[in-house]
PATOR-478723 format. One record per residue (C-alpha): residue number from 1; y, z, x. Coordinates in nm, 3 decimals, always signed. Example, Ala and Ser with C-alpha at 12.3 -4.5 7.8 and 13.67 -1.06 7.14 Angstrom:
% PATOR-478723
voke/y/z/x
1/-0.450/+0.780/+1.230
2/-0.106/+0.714/+1.367
% end
This chain:
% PATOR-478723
voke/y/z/x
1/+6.230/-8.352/-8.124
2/+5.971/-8.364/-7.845
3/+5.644/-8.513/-7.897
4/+5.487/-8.248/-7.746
5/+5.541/-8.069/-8.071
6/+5.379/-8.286/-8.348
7/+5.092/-8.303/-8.082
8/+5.045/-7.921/-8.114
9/+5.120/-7.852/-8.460
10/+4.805/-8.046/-8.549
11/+4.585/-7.813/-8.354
12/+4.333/-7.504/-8.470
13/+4.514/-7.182/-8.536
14/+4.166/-7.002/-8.495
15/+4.207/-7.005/-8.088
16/+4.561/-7.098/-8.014
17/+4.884/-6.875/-7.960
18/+5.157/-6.943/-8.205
19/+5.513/-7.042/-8.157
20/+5.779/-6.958/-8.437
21/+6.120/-7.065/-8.419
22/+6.393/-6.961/-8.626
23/+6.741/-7.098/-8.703
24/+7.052/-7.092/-8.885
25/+7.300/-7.301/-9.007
26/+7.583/-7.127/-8.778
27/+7.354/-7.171/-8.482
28/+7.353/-7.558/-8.509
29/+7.624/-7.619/-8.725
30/+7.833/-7.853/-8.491
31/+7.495/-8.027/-8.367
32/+7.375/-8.357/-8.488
33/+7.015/-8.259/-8.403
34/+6.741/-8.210/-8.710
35/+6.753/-7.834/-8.829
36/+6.452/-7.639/-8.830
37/+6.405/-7.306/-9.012
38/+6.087/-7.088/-8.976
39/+5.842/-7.354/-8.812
40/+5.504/-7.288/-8.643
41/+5.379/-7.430/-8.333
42/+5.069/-7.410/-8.133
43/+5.048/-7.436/-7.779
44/+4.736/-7.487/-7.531
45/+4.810/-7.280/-7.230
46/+4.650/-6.932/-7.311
47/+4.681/-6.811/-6.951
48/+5.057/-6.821/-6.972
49/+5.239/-6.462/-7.049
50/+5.512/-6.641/-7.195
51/+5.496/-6.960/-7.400
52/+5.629/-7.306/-7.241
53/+5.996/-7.390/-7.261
54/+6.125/-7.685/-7.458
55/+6.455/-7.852/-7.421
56/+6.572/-7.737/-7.743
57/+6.979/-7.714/-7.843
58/+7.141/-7.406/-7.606
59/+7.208/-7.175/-7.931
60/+6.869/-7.220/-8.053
61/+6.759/-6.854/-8.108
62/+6.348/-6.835/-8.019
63/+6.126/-6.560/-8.153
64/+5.755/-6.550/-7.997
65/+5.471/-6.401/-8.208
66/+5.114/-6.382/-8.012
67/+4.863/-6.311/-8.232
68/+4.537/-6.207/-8.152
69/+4.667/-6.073/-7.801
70/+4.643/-5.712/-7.737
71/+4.974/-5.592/-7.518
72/+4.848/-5.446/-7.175
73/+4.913/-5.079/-7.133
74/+4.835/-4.886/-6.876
75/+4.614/-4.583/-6.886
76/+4.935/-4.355/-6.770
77/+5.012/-4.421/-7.114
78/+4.702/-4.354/-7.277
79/+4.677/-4.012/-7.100
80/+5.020/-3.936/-7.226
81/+4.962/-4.050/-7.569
82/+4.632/-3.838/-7.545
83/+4.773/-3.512/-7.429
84/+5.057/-3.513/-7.683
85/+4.783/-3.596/-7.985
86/+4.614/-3.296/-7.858
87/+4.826/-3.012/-7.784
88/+4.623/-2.788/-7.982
89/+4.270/-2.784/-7.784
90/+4.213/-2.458/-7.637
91/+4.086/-2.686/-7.302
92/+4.379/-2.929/-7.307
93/+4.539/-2.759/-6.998
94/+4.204/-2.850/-6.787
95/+4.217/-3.175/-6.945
96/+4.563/-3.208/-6.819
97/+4.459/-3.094/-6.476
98/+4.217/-3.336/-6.455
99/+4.418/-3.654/-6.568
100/+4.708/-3.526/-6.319
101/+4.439/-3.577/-6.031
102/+4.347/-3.903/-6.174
103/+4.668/-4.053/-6.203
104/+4.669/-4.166/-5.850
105/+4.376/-4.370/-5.844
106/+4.407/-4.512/-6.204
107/+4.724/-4.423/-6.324
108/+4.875/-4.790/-6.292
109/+4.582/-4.976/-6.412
110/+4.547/-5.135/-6.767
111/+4.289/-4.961/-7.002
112/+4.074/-5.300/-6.944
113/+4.065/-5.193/-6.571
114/+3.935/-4.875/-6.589
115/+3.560/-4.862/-6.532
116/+3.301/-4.731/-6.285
117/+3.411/-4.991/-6.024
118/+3.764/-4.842/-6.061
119/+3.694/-4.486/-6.068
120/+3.499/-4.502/-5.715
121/+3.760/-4.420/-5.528
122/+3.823/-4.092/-5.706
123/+3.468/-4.011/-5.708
124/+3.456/-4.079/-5.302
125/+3.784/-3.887/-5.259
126/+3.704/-3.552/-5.496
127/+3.316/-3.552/-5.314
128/+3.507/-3.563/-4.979
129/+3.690/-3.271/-5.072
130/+3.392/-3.072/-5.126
131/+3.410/-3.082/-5.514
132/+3.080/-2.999/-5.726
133/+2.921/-3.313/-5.916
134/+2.981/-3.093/-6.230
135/+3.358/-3.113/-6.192
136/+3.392/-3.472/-6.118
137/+3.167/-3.509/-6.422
138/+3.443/-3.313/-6.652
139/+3.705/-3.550/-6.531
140/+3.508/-3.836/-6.610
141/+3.408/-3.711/-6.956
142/+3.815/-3.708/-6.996
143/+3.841/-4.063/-6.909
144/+3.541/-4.136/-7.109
145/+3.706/-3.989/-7.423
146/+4.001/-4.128/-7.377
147/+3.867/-4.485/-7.362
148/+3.647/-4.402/-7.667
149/+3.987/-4.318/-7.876
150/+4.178/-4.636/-7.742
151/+3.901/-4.843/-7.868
152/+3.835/-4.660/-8.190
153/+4.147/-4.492/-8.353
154/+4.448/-4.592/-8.172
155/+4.552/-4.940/-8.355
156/+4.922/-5.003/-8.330
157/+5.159/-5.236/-8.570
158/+4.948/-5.596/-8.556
159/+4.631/-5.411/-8.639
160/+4.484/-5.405/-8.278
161/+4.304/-5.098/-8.100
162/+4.449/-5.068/-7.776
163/+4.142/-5.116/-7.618
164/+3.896/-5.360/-7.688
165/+3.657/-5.211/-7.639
166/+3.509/-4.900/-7.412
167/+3.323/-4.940/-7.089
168/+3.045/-4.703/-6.997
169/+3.163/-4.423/-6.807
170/+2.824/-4.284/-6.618
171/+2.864/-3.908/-6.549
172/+2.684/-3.798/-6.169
173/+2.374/-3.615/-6.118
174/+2.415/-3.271/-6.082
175/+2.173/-3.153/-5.828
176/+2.430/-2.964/-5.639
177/+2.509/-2.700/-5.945
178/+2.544/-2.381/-5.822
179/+2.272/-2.144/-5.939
180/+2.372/-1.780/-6.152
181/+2.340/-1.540/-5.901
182/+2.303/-1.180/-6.075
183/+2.451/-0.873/-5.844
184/+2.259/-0.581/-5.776
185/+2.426/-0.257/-5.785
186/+2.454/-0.194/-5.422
187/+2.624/-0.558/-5.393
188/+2.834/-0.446/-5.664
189/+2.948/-0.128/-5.483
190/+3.037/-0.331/-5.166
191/+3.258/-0.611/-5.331
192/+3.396/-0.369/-5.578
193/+3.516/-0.143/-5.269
194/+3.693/-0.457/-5.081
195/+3.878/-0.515/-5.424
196/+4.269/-0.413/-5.485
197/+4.266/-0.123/-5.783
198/+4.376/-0.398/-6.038
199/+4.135/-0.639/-5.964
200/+3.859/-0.365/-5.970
201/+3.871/-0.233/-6.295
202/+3.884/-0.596/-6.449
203/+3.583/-0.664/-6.255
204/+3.431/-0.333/-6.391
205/+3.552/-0.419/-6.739
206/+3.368/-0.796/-6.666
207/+3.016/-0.646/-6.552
208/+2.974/-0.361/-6.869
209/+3.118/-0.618/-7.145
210/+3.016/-0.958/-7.038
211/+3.339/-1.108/-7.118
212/+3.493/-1.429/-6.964
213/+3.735/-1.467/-6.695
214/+3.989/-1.553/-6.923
215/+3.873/-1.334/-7.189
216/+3.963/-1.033/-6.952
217/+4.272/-1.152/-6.870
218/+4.392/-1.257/-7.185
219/+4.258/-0.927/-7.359
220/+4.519/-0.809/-7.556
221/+4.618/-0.469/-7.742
222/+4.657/-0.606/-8.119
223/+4.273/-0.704/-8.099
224/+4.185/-0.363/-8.068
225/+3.984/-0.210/-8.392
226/+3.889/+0.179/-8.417
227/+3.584/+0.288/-8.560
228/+3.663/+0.600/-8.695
229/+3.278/+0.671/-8.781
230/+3.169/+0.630/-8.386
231/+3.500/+0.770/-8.285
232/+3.549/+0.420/-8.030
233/+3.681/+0.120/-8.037
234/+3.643/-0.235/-8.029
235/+3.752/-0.559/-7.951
236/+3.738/-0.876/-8.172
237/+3.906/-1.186/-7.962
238/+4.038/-1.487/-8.201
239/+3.833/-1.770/-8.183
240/+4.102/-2.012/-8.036
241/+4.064/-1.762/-7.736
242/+3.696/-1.839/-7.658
243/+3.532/-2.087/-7.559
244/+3.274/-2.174/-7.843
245/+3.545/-2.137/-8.072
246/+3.389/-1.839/-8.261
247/+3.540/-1.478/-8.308
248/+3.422/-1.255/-7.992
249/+3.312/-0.902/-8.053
250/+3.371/-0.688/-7.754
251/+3.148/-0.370/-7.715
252/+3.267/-0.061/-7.499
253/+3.018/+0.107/-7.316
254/+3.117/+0.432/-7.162
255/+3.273/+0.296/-6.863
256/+3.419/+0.010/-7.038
257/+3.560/+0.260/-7.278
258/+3.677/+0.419/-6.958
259/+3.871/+0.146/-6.812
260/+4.046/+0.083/-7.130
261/+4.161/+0.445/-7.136
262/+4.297/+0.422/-6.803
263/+4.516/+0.121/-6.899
264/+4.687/+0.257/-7.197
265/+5.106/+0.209/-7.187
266/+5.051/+0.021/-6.888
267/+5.153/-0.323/-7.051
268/+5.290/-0.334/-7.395
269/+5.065/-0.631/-7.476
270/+4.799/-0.684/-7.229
271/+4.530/-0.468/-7.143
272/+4.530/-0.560/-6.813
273/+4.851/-0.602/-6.566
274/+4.961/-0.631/-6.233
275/+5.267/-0.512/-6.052
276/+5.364/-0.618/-5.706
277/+5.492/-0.373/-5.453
278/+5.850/-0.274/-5.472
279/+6.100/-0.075/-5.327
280/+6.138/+0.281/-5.360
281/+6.297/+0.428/-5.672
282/+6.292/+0.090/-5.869
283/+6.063/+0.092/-6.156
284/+5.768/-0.144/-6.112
285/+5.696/-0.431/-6.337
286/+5.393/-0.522/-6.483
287/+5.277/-0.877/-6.549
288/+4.965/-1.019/-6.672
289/+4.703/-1.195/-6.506
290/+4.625/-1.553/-6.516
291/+4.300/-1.485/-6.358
292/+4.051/-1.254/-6.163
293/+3.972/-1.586/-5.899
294/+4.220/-1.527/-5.683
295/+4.286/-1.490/-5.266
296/+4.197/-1.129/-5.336
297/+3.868/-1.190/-5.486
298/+3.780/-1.465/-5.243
299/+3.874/-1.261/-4.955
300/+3.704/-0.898/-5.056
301/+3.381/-1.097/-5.096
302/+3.361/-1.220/-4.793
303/+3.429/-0.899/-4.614
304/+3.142/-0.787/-4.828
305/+2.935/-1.041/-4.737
306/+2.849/-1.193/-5.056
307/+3.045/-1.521/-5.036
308/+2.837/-1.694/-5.268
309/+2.929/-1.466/-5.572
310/+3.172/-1.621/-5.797
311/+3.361/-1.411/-6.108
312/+3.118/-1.591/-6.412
313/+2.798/-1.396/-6.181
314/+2.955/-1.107/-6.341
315/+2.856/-1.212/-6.698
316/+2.532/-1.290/-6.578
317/+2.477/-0.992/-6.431
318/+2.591/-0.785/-6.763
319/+2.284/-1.004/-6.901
320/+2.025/-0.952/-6.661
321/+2.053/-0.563/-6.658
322/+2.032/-0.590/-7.068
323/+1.699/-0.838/-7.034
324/+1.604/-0.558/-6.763
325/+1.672/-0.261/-7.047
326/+1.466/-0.454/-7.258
327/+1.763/-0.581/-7.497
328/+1.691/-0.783/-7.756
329/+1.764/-1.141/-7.768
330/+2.000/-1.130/-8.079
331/+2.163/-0.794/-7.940
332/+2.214/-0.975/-7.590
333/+2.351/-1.275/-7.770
334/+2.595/-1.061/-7.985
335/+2.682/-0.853/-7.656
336/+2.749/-1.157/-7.408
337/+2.972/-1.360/-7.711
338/+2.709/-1.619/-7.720
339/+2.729/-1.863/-8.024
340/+2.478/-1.813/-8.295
341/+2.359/-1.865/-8.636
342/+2.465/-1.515/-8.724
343/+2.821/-1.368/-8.884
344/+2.888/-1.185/-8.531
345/+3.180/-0.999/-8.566
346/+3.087/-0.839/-8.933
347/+2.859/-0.539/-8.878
348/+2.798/-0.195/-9.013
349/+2.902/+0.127/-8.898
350/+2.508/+0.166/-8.790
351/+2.443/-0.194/-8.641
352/+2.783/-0.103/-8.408
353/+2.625/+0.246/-8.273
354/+2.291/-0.010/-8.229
355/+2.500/-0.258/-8.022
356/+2.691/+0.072/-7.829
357/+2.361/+0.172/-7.721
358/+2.225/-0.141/-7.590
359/+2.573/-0.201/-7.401
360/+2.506/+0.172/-7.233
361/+2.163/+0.038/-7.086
362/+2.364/-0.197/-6.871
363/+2.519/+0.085/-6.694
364/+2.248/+0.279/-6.655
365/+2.072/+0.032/-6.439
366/+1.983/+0.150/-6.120
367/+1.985/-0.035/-5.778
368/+1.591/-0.042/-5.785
369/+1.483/-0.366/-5.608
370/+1.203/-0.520/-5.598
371/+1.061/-0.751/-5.344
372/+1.063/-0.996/-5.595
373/+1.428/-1.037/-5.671
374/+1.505/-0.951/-5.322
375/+1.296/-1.280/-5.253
376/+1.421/-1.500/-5.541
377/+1.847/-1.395/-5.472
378/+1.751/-1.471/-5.060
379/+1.646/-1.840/-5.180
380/+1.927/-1.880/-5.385
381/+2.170/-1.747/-5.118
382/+2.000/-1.995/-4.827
383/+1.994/-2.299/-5.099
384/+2.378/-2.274/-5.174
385/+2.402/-2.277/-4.765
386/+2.193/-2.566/-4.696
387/+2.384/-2.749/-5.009
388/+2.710/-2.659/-4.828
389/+2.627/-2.786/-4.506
390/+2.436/-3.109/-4.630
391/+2.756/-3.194/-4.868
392/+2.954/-3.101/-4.523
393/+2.728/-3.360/-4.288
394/+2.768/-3.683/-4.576
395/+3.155/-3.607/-4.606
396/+3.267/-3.538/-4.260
397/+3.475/-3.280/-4.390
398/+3.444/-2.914/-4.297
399/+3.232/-2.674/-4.504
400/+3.417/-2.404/-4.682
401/+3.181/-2.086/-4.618
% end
């Protein structure tokens, strides 16, 4: 037997990777060599990926054990591991979006290699493409979270986390958010005239209920609950539907009430539907809408020159006209789905008529303007400009106006 092994089997286990070796009497049964059976060796060379070969009889059936060592994985696999432990989250298709875009950069890099240094080049590349801060920063939070489980709660068969442990992931300033901007109702009437019909009375729904983009789009019939004592209607969304994960009550106003009306049989599930143009004497078919920011929406607001408006100013706008009406805070939390202390989607017969008539405020708002907000929605307009252009100047890129 080589010296090289009674020099190494006298050495610390603490630091050292260990060599078993396993025989049988077949293996070495015509060999006149010493049989060995479940012996442990330690060998020096820890920056080696395999251990060193000894000239050991050619049947001689080697089985390596590194303890200690963590097997490299890449963080492809963690993000697949990740999305598959968390099919349920109601934001795991964003997440998904977001770990697609960073597979590129990252994708082939062990979990030990992922850190700010790394994750540069994404940052550069997303902030050339004219990407808010705020974005990037929910990518990064992905990454961040998915390092934080690697070192924490995924351990596989030796006992070992797959990560060590998890670097700091440092989320970017975000001085470039883009500020609420509330519609007044002359703005409304021009973008709502550049809409298509479908896309209008979603957006009509949006600004008299508050609801989310995906709220609207996802509204369905079975939610619906009559109130036989105000002769209406509501709407109470699940809470895997919405974002703060709480029940949503949704209160008609008159023309929300309206709208809802007016889409009755349209779609056998959704409230709101879309059919494409076909030909004559073929029945059209409706489908429902993934969502109201579309080419359509992006293209009527520019022809009614408001192309800072996005589809959230909508909710905001439902909000301002209820502060406006002089709305309660806990009514305008109830009415805008905000998450509270309160049981929000239990209420009386009475404290449903209260809500009803703080919803009908909202419509009732005039276009009255006063040289104050006509000030204060000019600033905001000319900051989102400058922010465009400045953004457009570091990244060499063009604007999108």
């Amino acid at each position: 037997m080589p010296n090289a092994f009674s020099h190494a089997r006298a050495v610390s286990t603490s630091r050292w990777r260990k060599l078993s070796i396993w025989t049988t009497r077949n293996s070495l049964r015509n060999d006149t060599r010493p049989k060995f059976s479940a012996q442990n060796f330690y060998y020096r060379d820890l920056s080696r990926s395999t251990p060193p070969r000894f000239d050991f009889p050619p049947r001689l059936r080697i089985r390596f054990h590194v303890f200690g060592v963590r097997p490299k994985r890449t963080f492809r696999a963690a993000a697949t591991r990740y999305l598959k432990d968390n099919q349920d989250k109601r934001s795991i298709a964003d997440q998904a979006l977001h770990l697609r875009q960073l597979d590129r950069f990252i994708g082939d890099l062990d979990l030990g290699s992922v850190h700010m240094g790394t994750l540069q080049p994404f940052i550069e590349a997303r902030v050339k493409d004219g990407v808010k801060a705020k974005t990037i920063n929910l990518a990064l939070g992905v990454v961040r979270h998915v390092l934080n489980v690697a070192a924490s709660e995924w351990v596989d068969e030796r006992g070992l986390t797959w990560l060590a442990s998890a670097p700091k992931i440092k989320l970017l300033k975000t001085a470039d958010a883009r500020k609420p901007y509330p519609l007044s109702k002359d703005e409304q009437d021009a973008l709502f005239a550049e809409l298509p019909e479908h896309l209008r009375r979603m957006a009509l729904f949006k600004v008299n209920t508050g609801c989310r983009d995906a709220e609207v789009c996802g509204l369905r019939w079975a939610w619906e609950l009559q109130v036989p004592e105000l002769e209406t209607s509501v709407f109470v969304i699940p809470g895997d539907r919405v974002k703060n994960g709480a029940d949503r009550l949704v209160v008609l106003n008159s023309v929300a009430r309206s709208i809802v009306e007016s889409q009755r049989g349209v779609h056998p599930e959704f409230v709101f539907a879309y059919s494409q143009i076909r030909k004559k004497g073929k029945k059209p078919v409706y489908r429902p809408i993934e969502t109201m920011n579309n080419t359509s929406w992006q293209k009527a607001r520019q022809r009614a020159k408001v192309p800072q408006v996005r589809v959230h100013d909508l909710k905001h706008t439902f909000g301002r006209r209820l502060r406006a009406a002089g709305v309660s805070f806990e009514d305008r939390q109830d009415l805008l789905g905000h998450k509270s202390g309160r049981i929000t989607t239990h209420y009386s017969a009475a404290e449903l008529s209260n809500l009803i008539e703080a919803a009908e405020k909202a419509c009732q708002q005039g276009s009255r303007k006063s040289p104050a907000v006509v000030a204060l929605k000019q600033k905001a307009a000319g900051e989102v400009l400058s922010n465009r252009l400045m953004s457009t100047e570091e990244s060499g890129a063009p604007g999108r106006i």
